[in-house]
Kinemage of the C-alpha trace (Angstrom):
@kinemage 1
@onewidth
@group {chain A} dominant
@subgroup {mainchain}
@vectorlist {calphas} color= white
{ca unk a 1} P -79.892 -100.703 63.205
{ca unk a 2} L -79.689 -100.519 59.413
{ca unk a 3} L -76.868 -101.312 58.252
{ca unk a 4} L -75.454 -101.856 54.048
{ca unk a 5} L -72.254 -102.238 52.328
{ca unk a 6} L -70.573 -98.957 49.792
{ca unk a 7} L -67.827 -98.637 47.989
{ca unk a 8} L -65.281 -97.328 50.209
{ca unk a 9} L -64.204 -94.955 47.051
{ca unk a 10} L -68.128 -93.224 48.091
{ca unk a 11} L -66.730 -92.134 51.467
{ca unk a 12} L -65.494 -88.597 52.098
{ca unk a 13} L -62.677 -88.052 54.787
{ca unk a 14} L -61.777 -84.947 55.739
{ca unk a 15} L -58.999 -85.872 58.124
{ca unk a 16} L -55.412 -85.833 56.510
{ca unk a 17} L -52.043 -85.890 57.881
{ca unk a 18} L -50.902 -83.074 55.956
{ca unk a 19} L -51.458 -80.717 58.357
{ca unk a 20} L -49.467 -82.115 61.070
{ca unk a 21} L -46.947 -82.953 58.787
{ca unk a 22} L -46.923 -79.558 55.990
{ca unk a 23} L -43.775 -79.092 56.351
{ca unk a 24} L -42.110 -81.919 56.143
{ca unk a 25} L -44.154 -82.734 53.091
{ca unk a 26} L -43.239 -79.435 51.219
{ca unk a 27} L -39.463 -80.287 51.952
{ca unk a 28} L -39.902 -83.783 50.031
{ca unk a 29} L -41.257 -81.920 46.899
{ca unk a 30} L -37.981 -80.300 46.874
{ca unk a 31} L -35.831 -83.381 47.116
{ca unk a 32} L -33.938 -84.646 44.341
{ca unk a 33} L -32.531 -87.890 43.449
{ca unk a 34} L -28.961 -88.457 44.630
{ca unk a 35} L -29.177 -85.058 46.495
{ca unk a 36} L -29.540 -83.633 50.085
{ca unk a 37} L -31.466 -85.620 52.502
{ca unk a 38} L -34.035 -83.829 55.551
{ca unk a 39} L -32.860 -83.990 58.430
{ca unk a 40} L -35.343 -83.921 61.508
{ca unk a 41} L -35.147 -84.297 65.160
{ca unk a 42} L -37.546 -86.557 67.470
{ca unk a 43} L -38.342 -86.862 70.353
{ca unk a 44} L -40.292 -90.907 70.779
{ca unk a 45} L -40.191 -93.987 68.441
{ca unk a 46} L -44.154 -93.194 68.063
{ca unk a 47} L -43.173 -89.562 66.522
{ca unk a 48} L -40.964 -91.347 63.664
{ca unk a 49} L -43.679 -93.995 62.939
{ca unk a 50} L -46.162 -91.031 62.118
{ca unk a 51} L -43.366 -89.213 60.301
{ca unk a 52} L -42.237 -92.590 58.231
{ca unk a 53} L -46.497 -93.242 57.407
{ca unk a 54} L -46.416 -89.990 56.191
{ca unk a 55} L -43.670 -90.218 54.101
{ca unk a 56} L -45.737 -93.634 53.032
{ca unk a 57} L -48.520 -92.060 51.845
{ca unk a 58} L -46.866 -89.762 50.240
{ca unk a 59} L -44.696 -91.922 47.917
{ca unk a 60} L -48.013 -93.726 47.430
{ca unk a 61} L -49.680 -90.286 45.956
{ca unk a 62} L -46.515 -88.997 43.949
{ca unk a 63} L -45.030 -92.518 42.632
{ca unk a 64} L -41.785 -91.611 43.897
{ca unk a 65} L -39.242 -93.579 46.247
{ca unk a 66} L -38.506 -91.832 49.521
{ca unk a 67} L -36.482 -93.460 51.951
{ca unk a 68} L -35.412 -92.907 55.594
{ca unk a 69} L -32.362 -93.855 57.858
{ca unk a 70} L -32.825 -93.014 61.608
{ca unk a 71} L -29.622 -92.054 64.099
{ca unk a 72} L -31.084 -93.430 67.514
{ca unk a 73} L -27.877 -92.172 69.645
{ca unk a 74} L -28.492 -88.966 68.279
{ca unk a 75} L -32.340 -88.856 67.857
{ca unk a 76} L -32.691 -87.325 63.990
{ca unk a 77} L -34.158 -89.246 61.270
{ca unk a 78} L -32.886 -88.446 57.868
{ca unk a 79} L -35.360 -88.574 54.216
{ca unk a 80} L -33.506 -88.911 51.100
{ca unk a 81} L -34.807 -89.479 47.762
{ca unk a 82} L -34.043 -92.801 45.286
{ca unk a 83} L -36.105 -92.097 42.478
């Protein structure tokens, strides 16, 4: 087996979230500081950990501060922008 070191900046990857997640990531473009927040409904704690990764990455890519409060009893997580 041959086997060297790249820059990991060399590698292409195809696979994104933004599929799964379009919408949700077209609604944050539209949110505004100090205004409405998304609200979503989910089903399992493993559906808001994707959701809040997402949401990661995408402050990462934008620079902006998106934050999230979840209502357990109620099963809706909420996205509202800071800044």
């Amino acid at each position: 087996m041959d086997m060297k070191f790249v820059d990991r900046e060399k590698i292409y990857s195809s696979k994104k979230r933004s599929s799964k997640f379009k919408p949700l990531l077209e609604a944050l473009d539209k949110l505004e500081v100090g205004g409405d927040a998304i609200e979503i409904d989910y089903e399992d704690d493993k559906s808001v950990n994707s959701m809040r990764t997402a949401v990661y990455q995408y402050n990462q890519e934008k620079g902006v501060k998106i934050k999230s409060g979840k209502d357990s009893e109620n099963k809706k997580i909420y996205f509202y922008r800071e800044r």
